[in-house]
N, C-alpha and C positions, 0 to 999 in steps of 0.2 A: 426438546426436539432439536435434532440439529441442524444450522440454516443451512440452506443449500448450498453446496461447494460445488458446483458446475455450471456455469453461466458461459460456455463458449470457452471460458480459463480458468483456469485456478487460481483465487487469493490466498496467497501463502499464509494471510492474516486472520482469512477464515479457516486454513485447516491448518492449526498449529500441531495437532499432534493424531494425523490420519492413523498411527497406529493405535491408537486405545481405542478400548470399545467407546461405539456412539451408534446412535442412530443414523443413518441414510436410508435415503427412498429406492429402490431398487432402480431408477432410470439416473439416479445421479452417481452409483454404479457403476452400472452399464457405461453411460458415458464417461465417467473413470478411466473404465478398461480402453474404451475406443480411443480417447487419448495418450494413456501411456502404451497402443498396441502391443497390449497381452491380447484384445480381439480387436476382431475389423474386418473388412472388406479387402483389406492389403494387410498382408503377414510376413514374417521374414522366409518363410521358404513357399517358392512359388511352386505350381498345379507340377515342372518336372522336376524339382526335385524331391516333391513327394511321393511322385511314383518310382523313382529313380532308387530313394529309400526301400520301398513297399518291395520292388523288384529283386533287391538285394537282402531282404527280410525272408521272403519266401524260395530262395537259392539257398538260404542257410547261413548267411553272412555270421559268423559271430561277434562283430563289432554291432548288428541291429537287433541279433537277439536278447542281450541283455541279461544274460545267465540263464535265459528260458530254453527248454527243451518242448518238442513238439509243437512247434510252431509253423511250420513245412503242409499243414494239413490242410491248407487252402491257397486258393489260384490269389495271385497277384489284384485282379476285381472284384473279387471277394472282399480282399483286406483292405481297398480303397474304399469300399459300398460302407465297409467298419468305420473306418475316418470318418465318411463324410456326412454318418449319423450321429460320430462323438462330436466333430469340430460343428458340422450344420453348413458345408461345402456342398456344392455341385458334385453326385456323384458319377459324370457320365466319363465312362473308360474313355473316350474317343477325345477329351479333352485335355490337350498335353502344353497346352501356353496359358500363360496370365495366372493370377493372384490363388493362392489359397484361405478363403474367407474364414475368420472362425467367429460363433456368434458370442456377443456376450452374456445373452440368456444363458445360454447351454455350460459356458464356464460357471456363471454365478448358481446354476442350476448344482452342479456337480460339487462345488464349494459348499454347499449347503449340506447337501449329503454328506461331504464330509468332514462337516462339523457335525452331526447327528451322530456319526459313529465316535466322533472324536469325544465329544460330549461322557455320549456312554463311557468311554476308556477312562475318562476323568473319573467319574462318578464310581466305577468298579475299584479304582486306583489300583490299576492297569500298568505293566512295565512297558515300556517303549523305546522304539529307537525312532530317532529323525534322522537321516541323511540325505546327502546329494550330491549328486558330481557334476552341477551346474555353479560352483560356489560364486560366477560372478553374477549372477542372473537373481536365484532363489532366497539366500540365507535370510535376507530380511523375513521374507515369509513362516518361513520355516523357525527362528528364533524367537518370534513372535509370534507364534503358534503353541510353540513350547511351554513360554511362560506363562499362555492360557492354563495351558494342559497342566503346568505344575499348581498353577493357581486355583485349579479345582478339584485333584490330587491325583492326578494322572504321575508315576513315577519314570522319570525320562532316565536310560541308562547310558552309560560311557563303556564298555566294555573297549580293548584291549587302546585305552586313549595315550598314544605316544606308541605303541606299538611300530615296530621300521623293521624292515627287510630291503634286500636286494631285489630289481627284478630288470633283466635286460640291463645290465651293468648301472642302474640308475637308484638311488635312494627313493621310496617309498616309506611314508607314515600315516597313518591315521591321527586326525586330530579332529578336537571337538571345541564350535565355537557358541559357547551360550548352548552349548547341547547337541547342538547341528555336528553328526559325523560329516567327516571331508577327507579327500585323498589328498597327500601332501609329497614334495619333494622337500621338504624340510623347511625350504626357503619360501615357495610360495603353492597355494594351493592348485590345483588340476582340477579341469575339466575331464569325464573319464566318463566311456561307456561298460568300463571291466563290473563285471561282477566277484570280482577278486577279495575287495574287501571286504564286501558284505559279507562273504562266505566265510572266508576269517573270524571276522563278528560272532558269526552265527555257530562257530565252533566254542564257543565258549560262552555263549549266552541264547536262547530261547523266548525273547519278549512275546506278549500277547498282540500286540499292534505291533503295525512298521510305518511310519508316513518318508517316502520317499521319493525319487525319480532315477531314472537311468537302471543301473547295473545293480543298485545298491538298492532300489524295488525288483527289478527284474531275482534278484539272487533270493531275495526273501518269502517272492512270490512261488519260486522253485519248491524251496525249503517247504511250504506248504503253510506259512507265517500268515495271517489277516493282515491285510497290506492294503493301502491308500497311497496310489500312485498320481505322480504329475507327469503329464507326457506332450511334447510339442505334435504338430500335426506330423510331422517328418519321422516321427519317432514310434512307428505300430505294436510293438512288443508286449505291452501291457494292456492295449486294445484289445488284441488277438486274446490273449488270456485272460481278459473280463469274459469275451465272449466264448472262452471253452468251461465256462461257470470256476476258474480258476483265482480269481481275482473281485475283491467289491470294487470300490468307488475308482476311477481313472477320471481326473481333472486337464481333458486337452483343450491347452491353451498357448501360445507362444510364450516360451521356458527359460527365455535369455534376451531381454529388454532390464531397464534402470531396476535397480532392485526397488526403489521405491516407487514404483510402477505397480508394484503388487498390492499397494494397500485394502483395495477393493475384495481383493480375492480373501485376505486375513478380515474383515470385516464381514465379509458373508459365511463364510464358518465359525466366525465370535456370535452370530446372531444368533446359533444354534443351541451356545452355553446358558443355561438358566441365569 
């Protein structure tokens, strides 16, 4: 069993290698999460900038839609009442200051679930894509995630990896780190809400799973692909499309803290592997 790694801090000496599977208690966890704020009580985007989002999601923004179409079919309190049953926030409209809470049951909850689906993928040996367009937030997760999935025979694809175009007079590539797709400017990687890439991908490859976030679940989800999405609370698109029965598992959680902040989240989806 593993000793407790949560005493108020963390001994670096007791968790020499938070990414391999181990045992934890589900409260050492939790408090994981609430220390490295993937959940809490205070999150990186407050009660107006998640409306601020939600408002510009249901306008049609295509920066918040994320490749998704029909999105538009509900009121602006609507899609926050969706938040703040995925995050476990105060859902009252009339509240426009202070923090956006998210729990970290409800992450750990949702992580779970999708290591159950992810599980199965393995076990079917399943083709796959991972991506993301948070590459400074996520990859740890996500490459460690992978290695699960190939380690139980989940088959992870690389399609079009070094692929480069033009867009907006600027170099664009795709590349893949440990399997993790990424949008690239050749030099360094991008942060991106385009569903651009993804759809690229998807022109030349068909996977059975997608574990992703942003544009690059949003585009997959379109395509009509079984997709496992990660979404900040700021971030409704994939919420909304859980709930038009479009989408399984949505893990909202704060999407861009220390990548090694996520060990928790890879640790409650490894639980779920035989």
């Amino acid at each position: 069993m593993h000793q407790p790694a949560w005493n108020g801090m963390f001994d670096a000496a007791e968790r020499t290698n938070p990414w391999g599977r181990a045992e934890y208690s589900r409260q050492e966890l939790a408090d994981a999460l609430l220390a490295g704020k993937v959940a809490g009580p205070v999150t990186s985007h407050d009660r107006r900038n998640v409306r601020w989002k939600i408002d510009r999601l249901v306008a049609g923004d295509p920066d918040l839609q994320f490749g998704l179409t029909g999105l538009d079919k509900f009121g602006a309190d609507e899609v926050l009442a969706m938040m703040a049953t995925a995050a476990g926030f105060d859902p009252d409209p009339l509240l426009d200051e202070g923090p956006t809470a998210i729990d970290p049951d409800r992450v750990l909850r949702a992580c779970e679930e999708a290591g159950e689906r992810l599980a199965e993928a393995a076990e079917s040996g399943d083709h796959m894509i991972i991506a993301t367009g948070h590459p400074a937030g996520l990859p740890l997760l996500y490459m460690a995630t992978g290695s699960l999935l190939e380690e139980y025979g989940a088959k992870l694809l690389r399609p079009l990896s070094g692929f480069d175009w033009r867009e907006d007079g600027r170099h664009r590539e795709i590349r893949y780190l440990h399997g993790v797709a990424m949008l690239t400017d050749r030099g360094s990687t991008l942060h991106t809400h385009a569903p651009g890439p993804m759809e690229r991908i998807l022109q030349v490859v068909r996977p059975d799973l997608v574990f992703a976030d942003h544009g690059f679940a949003g585009a997959a989800i379109e395509a009509g692909i079984d997709t496992i999405s990660i979404a900040d609370v700021n971030d409704p698109a994939p919420v909304v499309a859980q709930r038009q029965g479009r989408t399984g598992v949505v893990i909202v959680m704060d999407d861009n803290v220390q990548p090694e902040d996520y060990w928790p989240c890879f640790q409650a989806i490894a639980s779920r592997f035989p």
